[in-house]
C-alpha positions as CSV (number, residue, x, y, z in Angstrom):
1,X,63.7,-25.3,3.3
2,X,63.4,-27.5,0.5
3,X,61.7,-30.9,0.0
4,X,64.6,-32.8,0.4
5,X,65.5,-30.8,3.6
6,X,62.3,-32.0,5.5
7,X,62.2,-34.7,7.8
8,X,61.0,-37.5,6.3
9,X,56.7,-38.7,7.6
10,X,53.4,-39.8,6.3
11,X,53.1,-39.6,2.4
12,X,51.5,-35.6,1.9
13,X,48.8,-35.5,-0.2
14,X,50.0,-33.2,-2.4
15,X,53.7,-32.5,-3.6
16,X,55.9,-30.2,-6.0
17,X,59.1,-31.5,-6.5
18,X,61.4,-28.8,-8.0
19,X,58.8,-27.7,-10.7
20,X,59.6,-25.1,-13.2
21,X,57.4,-23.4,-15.9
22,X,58.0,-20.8,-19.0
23,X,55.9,-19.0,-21.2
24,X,58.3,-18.2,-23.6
25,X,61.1,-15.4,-22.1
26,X,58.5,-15.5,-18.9
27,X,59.4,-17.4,-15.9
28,X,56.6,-18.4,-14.1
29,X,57.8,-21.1,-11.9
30,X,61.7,-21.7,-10.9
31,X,62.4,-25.1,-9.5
32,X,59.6,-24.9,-6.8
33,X,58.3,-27.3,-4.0
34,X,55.5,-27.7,-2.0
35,X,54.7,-30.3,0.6
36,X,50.8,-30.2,1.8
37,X,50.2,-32.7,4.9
38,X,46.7,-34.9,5.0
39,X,44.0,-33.5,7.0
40,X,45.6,-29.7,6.8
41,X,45.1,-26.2,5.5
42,X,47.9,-24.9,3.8
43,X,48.4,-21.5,2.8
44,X,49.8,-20.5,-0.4
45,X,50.7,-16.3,-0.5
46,X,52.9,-14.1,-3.2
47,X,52.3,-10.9,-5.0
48,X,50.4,-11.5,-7.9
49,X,53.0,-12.5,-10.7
50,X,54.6,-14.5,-8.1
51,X,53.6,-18.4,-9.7
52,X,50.7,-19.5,-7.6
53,X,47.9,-19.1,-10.3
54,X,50.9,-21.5,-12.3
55,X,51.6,-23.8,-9.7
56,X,47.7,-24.4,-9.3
57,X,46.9,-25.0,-13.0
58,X,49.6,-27.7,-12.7
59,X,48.4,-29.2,-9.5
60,X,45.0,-29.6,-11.1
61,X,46.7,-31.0,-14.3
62,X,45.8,-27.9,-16.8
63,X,49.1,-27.3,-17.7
64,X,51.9,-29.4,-17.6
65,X,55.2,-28.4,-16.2
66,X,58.8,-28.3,-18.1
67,X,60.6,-29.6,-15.3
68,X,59.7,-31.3,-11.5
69,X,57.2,-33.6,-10.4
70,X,54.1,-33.8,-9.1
71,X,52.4,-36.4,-6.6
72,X,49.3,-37.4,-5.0
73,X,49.7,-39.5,-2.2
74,X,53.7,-41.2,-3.1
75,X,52.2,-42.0,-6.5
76,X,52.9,-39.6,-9.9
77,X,49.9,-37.5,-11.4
78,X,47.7,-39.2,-14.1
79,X,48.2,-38.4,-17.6
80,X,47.3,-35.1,-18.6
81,X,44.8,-36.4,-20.7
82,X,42.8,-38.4,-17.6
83,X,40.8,-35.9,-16.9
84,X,39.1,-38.1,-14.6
85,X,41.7,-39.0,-12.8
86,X,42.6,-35.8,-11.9
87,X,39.0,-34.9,-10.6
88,X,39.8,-38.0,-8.3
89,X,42.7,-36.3,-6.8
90,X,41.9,-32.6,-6.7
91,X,39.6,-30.0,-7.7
92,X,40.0,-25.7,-7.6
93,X,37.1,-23.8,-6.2
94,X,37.9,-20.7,-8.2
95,X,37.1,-17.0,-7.2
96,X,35.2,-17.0,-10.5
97,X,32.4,-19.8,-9.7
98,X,32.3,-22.6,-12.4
99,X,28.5,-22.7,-11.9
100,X,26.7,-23.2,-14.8
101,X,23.8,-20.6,-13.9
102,X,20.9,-22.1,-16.3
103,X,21.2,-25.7,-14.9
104,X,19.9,-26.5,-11.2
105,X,22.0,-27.4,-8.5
106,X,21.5,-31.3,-8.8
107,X,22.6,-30.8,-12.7
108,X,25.9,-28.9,-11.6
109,X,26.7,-31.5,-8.8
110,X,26.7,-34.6,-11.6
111,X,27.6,-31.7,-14.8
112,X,28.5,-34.1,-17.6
113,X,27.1,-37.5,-15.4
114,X,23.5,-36.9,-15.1
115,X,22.9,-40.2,-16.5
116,X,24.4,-41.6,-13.2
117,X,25.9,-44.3,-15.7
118,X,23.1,-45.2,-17.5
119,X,22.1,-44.0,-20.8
120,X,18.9,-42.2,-20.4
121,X,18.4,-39.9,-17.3
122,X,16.4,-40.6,-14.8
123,X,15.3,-36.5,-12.8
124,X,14.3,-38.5,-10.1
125,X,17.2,-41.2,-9.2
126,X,19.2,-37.4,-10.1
127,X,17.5,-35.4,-7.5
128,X,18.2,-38.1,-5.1
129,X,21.5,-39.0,-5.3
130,X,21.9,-34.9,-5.1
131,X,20.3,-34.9,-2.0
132,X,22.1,-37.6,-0.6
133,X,25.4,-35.9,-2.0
134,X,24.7,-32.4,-0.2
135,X,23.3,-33.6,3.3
136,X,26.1,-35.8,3.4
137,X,28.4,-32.9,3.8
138,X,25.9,-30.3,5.3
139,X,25.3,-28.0,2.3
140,X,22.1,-26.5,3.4
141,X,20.6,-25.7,-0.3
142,X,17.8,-27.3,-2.4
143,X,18.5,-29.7,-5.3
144,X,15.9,-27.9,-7.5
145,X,16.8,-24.5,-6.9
146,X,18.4,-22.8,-10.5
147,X,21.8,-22.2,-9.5
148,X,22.0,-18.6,-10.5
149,X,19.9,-17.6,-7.5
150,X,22.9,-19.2,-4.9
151,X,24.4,-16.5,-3.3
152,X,28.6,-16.4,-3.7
153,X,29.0,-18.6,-0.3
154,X,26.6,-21.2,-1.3
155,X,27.4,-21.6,-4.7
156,X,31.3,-22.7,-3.7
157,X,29.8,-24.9,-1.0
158,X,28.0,-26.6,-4.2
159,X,31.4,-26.4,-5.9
160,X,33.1,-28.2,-3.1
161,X,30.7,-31.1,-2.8
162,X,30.8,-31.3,-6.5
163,X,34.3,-32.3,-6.2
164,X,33.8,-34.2,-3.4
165,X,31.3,-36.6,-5.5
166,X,34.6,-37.1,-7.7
167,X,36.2,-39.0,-5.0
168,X,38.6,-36.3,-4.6
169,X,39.9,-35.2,-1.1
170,X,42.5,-32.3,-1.8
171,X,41.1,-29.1,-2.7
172,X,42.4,-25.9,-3.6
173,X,40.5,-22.8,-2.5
174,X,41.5,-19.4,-4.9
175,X,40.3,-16.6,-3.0
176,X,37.4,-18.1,-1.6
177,X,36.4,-15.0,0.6
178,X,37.0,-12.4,-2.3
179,X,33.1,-11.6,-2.7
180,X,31.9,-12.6,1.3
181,X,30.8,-10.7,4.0
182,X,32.0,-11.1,7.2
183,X,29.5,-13.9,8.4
184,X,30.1,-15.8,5.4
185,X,33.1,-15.6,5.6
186,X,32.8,-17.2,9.4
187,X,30.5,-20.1,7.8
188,X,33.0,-21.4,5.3
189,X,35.6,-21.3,8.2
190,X,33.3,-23.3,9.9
191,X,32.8,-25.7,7.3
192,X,36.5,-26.1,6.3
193,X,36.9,-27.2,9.8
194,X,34.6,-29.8,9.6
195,X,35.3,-31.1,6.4
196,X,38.9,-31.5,7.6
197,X,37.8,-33.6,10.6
198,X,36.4,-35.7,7.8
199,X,39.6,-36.3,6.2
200,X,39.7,-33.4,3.6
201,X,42.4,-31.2,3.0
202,X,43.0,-27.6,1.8
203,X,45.6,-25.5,-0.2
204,X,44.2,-22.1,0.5
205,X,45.0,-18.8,-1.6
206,X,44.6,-15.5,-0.5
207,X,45.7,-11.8,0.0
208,X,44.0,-11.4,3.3
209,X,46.8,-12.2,5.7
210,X,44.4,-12.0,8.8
211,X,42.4,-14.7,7.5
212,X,45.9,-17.1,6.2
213,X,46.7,-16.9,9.8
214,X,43.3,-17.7,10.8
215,X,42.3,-20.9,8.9
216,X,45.9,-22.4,8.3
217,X,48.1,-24.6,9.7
218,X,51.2,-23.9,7.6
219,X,52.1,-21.4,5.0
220,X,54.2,-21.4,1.8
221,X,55.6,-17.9,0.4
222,X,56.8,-17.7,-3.7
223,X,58.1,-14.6,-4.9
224,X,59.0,-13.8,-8.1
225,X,58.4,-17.7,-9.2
226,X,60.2,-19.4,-6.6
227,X,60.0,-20.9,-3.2
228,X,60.9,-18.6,-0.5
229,X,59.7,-20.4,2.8
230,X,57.2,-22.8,4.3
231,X,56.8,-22.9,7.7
232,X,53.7,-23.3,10.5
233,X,51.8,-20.5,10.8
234,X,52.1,-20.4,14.8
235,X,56.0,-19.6,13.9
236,X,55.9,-17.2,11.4
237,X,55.1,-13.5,12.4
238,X,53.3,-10.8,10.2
239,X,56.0,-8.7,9.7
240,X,58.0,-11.9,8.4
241,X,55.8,-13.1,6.3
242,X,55.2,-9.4,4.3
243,X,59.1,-9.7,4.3
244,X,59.1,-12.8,2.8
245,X,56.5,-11.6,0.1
246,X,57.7,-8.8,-0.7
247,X,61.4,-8.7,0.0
248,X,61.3,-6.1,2.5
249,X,58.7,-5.1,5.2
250,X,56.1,-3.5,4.6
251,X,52.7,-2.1,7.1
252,X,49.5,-1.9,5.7
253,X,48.4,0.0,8.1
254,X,51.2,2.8,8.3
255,X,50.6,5.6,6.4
256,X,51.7,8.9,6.1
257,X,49.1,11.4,7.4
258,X,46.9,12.9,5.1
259,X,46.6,16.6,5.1
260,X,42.8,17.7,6.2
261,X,40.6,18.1,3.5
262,X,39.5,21.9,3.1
263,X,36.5,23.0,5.0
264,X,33.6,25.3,3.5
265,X,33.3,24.5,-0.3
266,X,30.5,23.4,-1.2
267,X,30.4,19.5,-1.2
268,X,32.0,17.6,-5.0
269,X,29.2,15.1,-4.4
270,X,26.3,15.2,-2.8
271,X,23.2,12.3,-2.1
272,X,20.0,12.8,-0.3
273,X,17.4,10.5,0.2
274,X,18.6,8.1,-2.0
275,X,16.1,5.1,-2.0
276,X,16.0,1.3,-4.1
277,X,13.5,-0.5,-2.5
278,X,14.5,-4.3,-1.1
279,X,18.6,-3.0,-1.4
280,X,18.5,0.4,0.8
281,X,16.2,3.4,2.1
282,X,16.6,7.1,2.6
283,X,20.5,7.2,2.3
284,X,21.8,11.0,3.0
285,X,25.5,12.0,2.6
286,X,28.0,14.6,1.6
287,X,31.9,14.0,0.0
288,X,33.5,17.0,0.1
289,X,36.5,18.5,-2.5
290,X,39.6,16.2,-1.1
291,X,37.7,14.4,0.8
292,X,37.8,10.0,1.4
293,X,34.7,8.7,2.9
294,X,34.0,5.2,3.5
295,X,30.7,3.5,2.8
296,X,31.1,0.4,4.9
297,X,28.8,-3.3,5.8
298,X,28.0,-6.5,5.2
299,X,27.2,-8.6,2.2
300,X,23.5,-7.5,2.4
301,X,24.1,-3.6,3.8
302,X,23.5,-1.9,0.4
303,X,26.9,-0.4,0.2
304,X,27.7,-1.9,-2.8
305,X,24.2,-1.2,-4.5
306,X,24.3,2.7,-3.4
307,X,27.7,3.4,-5.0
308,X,26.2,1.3,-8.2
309,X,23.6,4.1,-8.3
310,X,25.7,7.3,-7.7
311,X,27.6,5.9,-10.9
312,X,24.6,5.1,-13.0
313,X,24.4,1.3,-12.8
314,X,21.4,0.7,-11.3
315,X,18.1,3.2,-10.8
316,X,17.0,4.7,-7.8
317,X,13.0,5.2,-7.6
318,X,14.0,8.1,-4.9
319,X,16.4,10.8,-3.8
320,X,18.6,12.6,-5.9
321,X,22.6,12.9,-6.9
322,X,24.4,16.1,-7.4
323,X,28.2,16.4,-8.9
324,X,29.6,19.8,-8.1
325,X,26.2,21.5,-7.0
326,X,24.9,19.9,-10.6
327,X,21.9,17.7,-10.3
328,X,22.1,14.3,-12.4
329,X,19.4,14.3,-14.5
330,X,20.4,11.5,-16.8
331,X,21.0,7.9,-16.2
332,X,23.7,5.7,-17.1
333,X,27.0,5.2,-16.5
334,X,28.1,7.8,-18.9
335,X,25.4,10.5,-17.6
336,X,28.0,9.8,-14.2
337,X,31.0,10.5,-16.0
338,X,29.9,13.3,-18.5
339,X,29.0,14.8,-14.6
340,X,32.7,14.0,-13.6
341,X,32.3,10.8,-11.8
342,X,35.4,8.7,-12.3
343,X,34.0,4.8,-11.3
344,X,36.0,1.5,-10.3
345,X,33.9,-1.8,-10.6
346,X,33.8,-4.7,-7.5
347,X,34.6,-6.8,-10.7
348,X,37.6,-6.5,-13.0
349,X,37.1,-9.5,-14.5
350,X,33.1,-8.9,-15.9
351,X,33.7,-5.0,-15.2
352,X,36.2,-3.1,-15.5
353,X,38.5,-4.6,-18.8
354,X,38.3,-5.8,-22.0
355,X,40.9,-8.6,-21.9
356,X,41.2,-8.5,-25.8
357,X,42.4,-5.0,-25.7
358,X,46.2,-3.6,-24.4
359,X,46.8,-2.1,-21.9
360,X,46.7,1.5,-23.4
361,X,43.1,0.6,-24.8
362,X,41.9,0.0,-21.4
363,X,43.7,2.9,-19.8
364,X,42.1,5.2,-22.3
365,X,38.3,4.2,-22.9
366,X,36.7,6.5,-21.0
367,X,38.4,9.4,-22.7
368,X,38.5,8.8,-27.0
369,X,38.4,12.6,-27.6
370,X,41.2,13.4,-26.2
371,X,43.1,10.5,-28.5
372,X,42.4,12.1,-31.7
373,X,40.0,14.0,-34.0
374,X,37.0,12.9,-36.2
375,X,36.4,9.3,-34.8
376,X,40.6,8.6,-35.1
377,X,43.1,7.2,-32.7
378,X,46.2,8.4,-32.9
379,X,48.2,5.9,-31.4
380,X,51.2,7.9,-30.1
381,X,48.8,10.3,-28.1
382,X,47.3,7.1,-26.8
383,X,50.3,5.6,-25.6
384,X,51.6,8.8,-24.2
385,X,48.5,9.1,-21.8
386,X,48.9,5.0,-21.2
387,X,53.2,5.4,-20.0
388,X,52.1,8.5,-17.8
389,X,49.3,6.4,-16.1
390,X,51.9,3.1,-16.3
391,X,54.3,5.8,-14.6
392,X,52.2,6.8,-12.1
393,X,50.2,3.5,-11.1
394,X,53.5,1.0,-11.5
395,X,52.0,-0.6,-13.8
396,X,54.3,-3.4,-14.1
397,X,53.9,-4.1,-18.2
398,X,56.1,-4.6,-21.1
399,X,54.4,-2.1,-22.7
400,X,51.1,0.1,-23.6
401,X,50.4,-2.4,-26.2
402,X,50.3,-5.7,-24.0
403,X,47.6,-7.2,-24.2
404,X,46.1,-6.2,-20.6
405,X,45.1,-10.2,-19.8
406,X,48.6,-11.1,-19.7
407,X,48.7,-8.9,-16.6
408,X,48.9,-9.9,-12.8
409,X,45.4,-9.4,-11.0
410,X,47.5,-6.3,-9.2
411,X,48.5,-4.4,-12.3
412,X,45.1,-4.8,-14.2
413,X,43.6,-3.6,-11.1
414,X,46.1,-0.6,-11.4
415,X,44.7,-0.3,-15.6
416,X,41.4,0.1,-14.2
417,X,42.0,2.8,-11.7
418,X,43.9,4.3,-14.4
419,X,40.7,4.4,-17.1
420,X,38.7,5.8,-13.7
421,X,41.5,8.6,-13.7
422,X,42.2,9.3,-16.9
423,X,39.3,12.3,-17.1
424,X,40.2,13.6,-14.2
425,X,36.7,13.4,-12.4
426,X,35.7,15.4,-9.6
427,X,34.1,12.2,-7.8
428,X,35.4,8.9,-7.6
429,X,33.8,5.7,-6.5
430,X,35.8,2.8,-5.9
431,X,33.9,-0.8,-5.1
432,X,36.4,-3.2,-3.0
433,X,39.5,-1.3,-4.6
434,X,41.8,-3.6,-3.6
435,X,40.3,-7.3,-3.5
436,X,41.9,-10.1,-5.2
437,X,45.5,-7.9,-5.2
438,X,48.8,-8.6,-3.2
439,X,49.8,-6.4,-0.5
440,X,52.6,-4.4,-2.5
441,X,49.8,-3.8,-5.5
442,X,47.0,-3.0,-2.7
443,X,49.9,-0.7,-0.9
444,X,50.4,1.2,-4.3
445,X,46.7,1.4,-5.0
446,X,45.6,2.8,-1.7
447,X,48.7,5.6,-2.3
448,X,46.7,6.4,-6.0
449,X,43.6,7.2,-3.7
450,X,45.2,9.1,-1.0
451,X,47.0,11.1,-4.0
452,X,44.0,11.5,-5.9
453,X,42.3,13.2,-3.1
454,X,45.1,15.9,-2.3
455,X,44.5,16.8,-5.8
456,X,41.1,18.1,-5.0
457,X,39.2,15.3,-5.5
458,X,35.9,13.8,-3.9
459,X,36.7,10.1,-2.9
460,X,33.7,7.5,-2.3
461,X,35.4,3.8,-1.2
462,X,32.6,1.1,-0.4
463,X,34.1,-1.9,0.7
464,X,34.2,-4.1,4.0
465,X,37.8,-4.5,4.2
466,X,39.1,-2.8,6.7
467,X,42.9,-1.8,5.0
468,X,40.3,0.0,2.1
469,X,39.1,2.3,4.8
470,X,41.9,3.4,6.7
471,X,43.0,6.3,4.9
472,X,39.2,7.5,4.7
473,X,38.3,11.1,6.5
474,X,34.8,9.2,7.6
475,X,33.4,5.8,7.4
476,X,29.9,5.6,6.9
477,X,28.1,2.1,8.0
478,X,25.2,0.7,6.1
479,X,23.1,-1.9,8.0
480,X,20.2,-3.8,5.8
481,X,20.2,-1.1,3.5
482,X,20.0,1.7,6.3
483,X,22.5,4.2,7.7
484,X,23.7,3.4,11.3
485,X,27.0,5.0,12.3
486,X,29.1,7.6,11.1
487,X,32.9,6.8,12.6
488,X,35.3,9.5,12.1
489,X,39.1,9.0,11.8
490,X,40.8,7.1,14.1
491,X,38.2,4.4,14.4
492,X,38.7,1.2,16.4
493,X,38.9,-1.9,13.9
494,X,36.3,-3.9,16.6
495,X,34.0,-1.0,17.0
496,X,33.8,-0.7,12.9
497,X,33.2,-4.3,12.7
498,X,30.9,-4.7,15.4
499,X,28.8,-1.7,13.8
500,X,29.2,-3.5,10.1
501,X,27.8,-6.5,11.9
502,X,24.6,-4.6,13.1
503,X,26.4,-5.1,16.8
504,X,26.2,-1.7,17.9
């Protein structure tokens, strides 16, 4: 249905009229619309690549479009170039925060205004009108505190009544649950239902359909840079909307049955003991050849911190981690991986590429013997390891030498998975594998790890989603830093979450 289709009402308070958007022979937007009603929570899903990182850079007056219109209220955007006007009419909580980490949470909420319109500062008249900014809409943090020591879910509530102070009353949540645990995750809920009985409304981004259909009222699908539908949510089944996403239907949760791992080798990784005191205690477990086990809980479980410590990122003060019967003896990240532990990052961005470099420089860094002799490249060997991985992965790229930044969030994930492969480890330990990717990208990935583990190898997946774990043999459940429950195959989603909640 298109703009002009829709009964006429109220004026929304945020509108795309037939916008459209090149980067030279790229299409990124193709004559779209979008319609978001006052006092709602809109949804806006796609695969990655599919314009919705485009559309929001124009809605927020980044980047302007070639063709269309856009409008706040009835009336046409400001200039590109009043930048305060746009702050008036909307602001982006990105999943990357916008938190200046050296400056205190008073400073961030008035960044660039701490004068309050006077010349010289006043700390005090600052503080206060910070004060009076955050209990006015309930964000339960201290002006003082240095912002880098806000966890993920308070620093966006910061963000939020940062914009807020702008006067603005539309705001556009990208991936806001990317890095929270399930009770945060029940908080900002909480809160985006309040703040839109106080007249503030939401365009919400995600991959995590359970959650669209949970906090929004209506939902707009792009795919491959156009409109495809908007519709309430209450009308528009799963199965549909995968359909609508991806052009044809697709189940997360079907899989083809893995064959059972072999039985009576002697485990590819093995941890007992493993102990970091104030993150997790005594942690004792075995991965066996072709074997997926899940290491599963909360934002403050551990799981994330254990697998950190397998790999080499952080130091354990007890316990000990063998590869292949081999103790580790070394630290570091490349200790793990001269051991034959193959490592995917929570964090592509900060992690797991070097935007600068292609995509064949990515693909390959863990492995810059096998490109050449005496310190060399050879860029042909390169590129041939790069189009096998591009081959296997579906790497959707123009090339090896694309710069790997120009890539949707999906396919860089799929570069990084790639680099993790490329030495052909006998472990592999992959942190939320598929967060921040669409479903047909998170569909291919979890396929890489079911392959990757009928090849023999040990697989390691700490994560709290839920489609990350399906495919493992065992799920392991951290609590506070301590073991709980062991679930074998053929868990019950509410009895997995219910344990990750410290419920059981």
């Amino acid at each position: 249905m298109t703009l002009a289709q829709q009964v006429s009402g109220p004026e929304p308070v945020a509108e795309a009229i037939g916008v459209s958007k090149r980067f030279g022979r790229t299409v990124a937007l193709n004559r779209v619309d979008l319609r978001v009603e006052a006092g709602r929570t809109h949804a806006l899903v796609g695969r990655n690549g599919a314009g919705k990182s485009t559309l929001v850079s124009i809605l927020t007056g980044l980047t302007a479009p070639d063709e269309g219109l856009v409008r706040f209220q009835g009336s046409p955007a400001p200039a590109p170039a009043d930048r305060d006007a746009w702050r008036a009419r909307v602001a982006c909580v990105y999943q990357h925060s916008t938190i200046i980490p050296d400056l205190s949470v008073a400073e961030n909420l008035f960044v660039n205004r701490q004068g309050l319109g006077r010349p010289v500062v006043s700390w005090r008249a600052l503080r206060a009108r910070a004060r009076e900014l955050l209990d006015t809409w309930s964000v339960p943090v201290d002006v003082e505190t240095p912002a880098r020591e806000l966890s993920v879910e308070h620093r966006q509530l910061v963000e939020i009544a940062r914009a807020l102070s702008h006067g603005a009353r539309f705001i556009i949540l990208d991936e806001p649950t990317a890095q929270l645990d399930g009770a945060a995750i029940a908080r900002l809920f909480a809160r985006i239902r309040d703040l839109q009985e106080h007249g503030v409304t939401f365009l919400y981004i995600s991959h995590h359909l359970d959650e669209t259909y949970e906090i929004c009222s209506d939902i707009t699908v792009f795919r491959d840079a156009r409109h495809i539908l908007t519709a309430p949510a209450v009308e528009l089944g799963t199965p549909e909307l995968i359909a609508a996403m991806t052009g044809d239907a697709i189940s997360l949760e079907a899989a083809a049955p893995r064959r059972s791992p072999p039985r009576g080798d002697a485990p590819a990784l093995r941890v007992r003991g493993l102990t970091r005191p104030g993150e997790f205690d005594d942690i004792t477990f075995e991965v066996g050849r072709g074997e997926i086990v899940g290491l599963a809980g909360g934002g403050s479980s551990g799981r994330n911190e254990v697998a950190e410590t397998i790999v080499g990122l952080r130091r354990a003060v007890g316990g000990s981690v063998e590869v292949s019967g081999v103790p580790l003896r070394r630290r570091g990240v490349r200790a793990g991986r001269d051991a034959g532990i193959g490592f995917v990052p929570r964090d592509r961005h900060d992690e797991g590429l070097v935007p600068e470099m292609s995509v064949a420089d990515n693909a390959t860094l863990t492995v810059p013997r096998r490109l050449g002799r005496f310190g060399v490249i050879v860029r042909s060997t390169r590129d041939a390891l790069a189009r096998k991985a591009i081959d296997e992965l579906g790497i959707k790229t123009d090339g090896p030498g694309q710069a790997v930044a120009e890539l949707s969030g999906g396919n860089q994930q799929k570069v990084v998975f790639a680099r993790a492969l490329a030495t052909d480890p006998a472990v592999l330990v992959l942190i939320a594998p598929t967060a921040g990717v669409d479903v047909r990208s998170k569909q291919t990935l979890r396929e890489a790890v079911r392959d990757t583990a009928d090849r023999g190898t040990a697989v390691l997946v700490a994560s709290d989603e839920l489609d990350d774990l399906r495919d493992c043999d065992r799920v392991l459940v951290l609590v506070q830093g301590t073991g709980t429950a062991t679930f074998d195959k053929g868990w019950d989603d509410r009895e997995l979450v219910a344990a990750m909640e410290g419920m059981l």
